[in-house]
N, C-alpha and C positions, 0 to 999 in steps of 0.2 A: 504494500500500500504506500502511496505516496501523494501528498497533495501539494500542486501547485499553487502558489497565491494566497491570500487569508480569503477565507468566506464572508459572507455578510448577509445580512437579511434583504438590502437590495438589488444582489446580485441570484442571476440564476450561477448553480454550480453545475459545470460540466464534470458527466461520470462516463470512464470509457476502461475497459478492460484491461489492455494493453499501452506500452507507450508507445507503439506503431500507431496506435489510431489517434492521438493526442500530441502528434507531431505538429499540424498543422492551425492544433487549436490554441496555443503556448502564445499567438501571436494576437489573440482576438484582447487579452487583455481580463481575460476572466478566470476565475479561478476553477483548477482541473484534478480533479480526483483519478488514479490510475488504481484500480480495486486489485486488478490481476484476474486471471482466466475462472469463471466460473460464477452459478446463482451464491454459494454461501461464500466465497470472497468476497462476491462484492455488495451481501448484503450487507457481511459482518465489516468492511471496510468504511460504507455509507451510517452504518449506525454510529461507528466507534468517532467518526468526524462528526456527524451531526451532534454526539454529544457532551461534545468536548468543547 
């Protein structure tokens, strides 16, 4: 798991699996979640940020 950028409540968080798919998005200026391959990485990735 790795997040790009700090979150914030007016921004949307981009979530993508891998960092091949989140190449392109480092550039938009938004913050990017990379869970890793799979449903329970990247719920347990998505929980563990959101509740931090």
């Amino acid at each position: 798991m790795r997040l790009h950028r700090t979150i914030s409540p007016d921004q949307p968080l981009l979530v993508v699996a891998l960092e091949e798919e989140a190449t392109h998005l480092h550039v938009s200026g938004l913050p990017v979640l990379i869970t890793g391959a799979g449903k329970v990485n990247a719920a347990v990735a998505l929980a563990t940020t959101l509740a931090a």
